[in-house]
C-alpha positions as CSV (number, residue, x, y, z in Angstrom):
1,X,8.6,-0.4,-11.4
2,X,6.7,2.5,-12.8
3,X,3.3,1.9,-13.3
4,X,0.8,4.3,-15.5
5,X,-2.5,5.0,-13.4
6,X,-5.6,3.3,-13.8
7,X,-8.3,5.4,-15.7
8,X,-11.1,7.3,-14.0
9,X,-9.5,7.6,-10.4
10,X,-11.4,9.5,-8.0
11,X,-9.4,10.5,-4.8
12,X,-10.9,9.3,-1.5
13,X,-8.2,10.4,0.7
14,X,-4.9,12.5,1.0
15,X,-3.6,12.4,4.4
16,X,0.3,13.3,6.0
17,X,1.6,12.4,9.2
18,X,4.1,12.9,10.8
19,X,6.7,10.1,10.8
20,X,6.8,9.0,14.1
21,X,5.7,5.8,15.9
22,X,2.4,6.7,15.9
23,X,2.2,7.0,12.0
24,X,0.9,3.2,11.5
25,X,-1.9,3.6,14.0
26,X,-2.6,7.0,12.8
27,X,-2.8,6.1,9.0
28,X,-5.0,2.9,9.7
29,X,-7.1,5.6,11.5
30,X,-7.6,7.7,8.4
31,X,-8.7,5.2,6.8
32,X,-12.2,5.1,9.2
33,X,-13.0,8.3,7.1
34,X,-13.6,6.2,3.9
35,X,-17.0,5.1,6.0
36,X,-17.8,2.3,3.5
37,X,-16.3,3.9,0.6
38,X,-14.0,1.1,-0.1
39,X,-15.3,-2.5,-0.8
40,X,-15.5,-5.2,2.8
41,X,-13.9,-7.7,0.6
42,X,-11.1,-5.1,-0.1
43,X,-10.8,-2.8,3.2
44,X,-8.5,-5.6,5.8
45,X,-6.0,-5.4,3.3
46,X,-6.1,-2.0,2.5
47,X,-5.7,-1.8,6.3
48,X,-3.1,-4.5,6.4
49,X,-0.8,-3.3,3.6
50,X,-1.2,0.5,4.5
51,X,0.0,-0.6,7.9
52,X,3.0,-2.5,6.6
53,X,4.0,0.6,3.8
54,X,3.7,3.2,6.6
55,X,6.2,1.1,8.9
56,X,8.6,0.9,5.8
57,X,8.6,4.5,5.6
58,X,9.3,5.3,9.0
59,X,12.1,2.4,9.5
60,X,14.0,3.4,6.6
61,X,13.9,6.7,4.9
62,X,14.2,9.2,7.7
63,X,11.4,10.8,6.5
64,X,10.0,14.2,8.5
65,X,6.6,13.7,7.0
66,X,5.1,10.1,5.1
67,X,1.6,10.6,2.9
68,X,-0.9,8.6,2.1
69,X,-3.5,9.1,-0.8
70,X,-6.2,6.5,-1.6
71,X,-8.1,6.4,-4.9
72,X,-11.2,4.4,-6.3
73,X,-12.4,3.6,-10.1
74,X,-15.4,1.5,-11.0
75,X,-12.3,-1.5,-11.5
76,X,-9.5,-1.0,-8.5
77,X,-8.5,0.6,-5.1
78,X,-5.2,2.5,-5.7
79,X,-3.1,3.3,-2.4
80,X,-0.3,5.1,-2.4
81,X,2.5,6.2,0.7
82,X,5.0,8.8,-0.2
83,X,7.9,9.9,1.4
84,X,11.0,12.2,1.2
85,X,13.3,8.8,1.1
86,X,15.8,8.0,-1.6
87,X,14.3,4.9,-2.8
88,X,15.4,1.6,-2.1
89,X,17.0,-1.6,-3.7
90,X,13.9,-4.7,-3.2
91,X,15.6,-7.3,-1.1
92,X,15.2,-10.7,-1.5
93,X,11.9,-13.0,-0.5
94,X,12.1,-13.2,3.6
95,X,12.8,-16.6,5.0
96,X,10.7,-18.0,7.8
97,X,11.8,-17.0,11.1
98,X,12.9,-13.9,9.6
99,X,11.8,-10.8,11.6
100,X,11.3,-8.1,9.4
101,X,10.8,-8.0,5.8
102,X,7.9,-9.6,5.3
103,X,5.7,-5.7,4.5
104,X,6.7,-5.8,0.7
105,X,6.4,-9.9,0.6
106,X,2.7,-9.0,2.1
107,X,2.1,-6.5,-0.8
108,X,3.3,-8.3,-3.3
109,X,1.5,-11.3,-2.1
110,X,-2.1,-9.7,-1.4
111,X,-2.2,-6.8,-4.3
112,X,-3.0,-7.3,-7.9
113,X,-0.6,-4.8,-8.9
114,X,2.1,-2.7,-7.4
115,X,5.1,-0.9,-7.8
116,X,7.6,2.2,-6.7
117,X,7.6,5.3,-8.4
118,X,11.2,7.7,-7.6
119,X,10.3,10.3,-9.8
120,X,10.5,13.1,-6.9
121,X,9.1,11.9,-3.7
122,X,9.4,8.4,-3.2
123,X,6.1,6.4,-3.6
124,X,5.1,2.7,-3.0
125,X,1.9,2.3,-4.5
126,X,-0.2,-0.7,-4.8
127,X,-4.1,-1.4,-6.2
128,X,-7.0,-3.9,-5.4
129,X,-9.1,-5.1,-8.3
130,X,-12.6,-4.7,-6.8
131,X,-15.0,-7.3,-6.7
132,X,-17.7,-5.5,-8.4
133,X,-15.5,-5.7,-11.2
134,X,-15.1,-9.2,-11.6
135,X,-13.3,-9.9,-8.1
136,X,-10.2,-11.1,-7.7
137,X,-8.9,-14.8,-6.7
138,X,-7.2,-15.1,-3.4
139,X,-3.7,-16.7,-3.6
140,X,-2.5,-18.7,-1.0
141,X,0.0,-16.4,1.0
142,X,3.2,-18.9,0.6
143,X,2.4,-20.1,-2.6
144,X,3.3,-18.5,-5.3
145,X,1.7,-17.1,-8.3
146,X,1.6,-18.2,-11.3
């Protein structure tokens, strides 16, 4: 799921923690440093889907160390979490009443585009199309897209 990079990124944040339970608290903390530089409309799910990547990474790859770098064009919010993991096969769509797997589901639900890159590290990266460049329609979370 390779994805090349949107044009004219400007990075807004590189940040590493260490993969412990606090990671999730800690990365939706670093975000605070952004101070407005993302867009309202955009920020709860930056928040949101950080939150859910940053669990993944500490359930499942055994990581010592998970990153997170956010980037910002005149068109998108790019976020990215990196970790030492080996990758991973996507599992199906979760069922309701399922307890976990629902982070990717969220992603792929809420972001305009997404994907994993394994080419050293890996990374799941995901981006925002931001309002000021023509917005973005809202799906309904449990419907799906067309």
């Amino acid at each position: 799921m390779g994805h090349q990079r949107s044009s004219n990124l400007q990075r807004l944040l590189a940040r590493t923690f260490k993969a412990d339970r606090q990671a999730p608290g800690e990365a939706r903390n670093a975000l605070r440093a952004l101070n407005g530089s993302l867009d309202h409309e955009l920020a709860e799910d930056v928040r949101l889907l950080v939150s859910e990547l940053v669990t993944n990474s500490l359930r499942h790859t055994g990581s010592a160390d998970i990153v997170l770098e956010v980037w910002r064009s005149d068109e998108v919010v790019r976020v990215a979490v990196s970790d030492q993991g080996a990758g991973f096969d996507l599992a199906g769509r979760p069922q309701p009443g399922d307890a976990s797997g629902w982070g990717l589901f969220m992603v792929d639900r809420l972001a305009d585009r997404w994907g994993v890159d394994n080419s050293g590290d890996t990374s799941v990266w995901f981006e925002l199309i931001r309002p000021v460049a023509g917005g973005r329609e809202r799906r309904d979370f449990f419907e799906p897209s067309l």
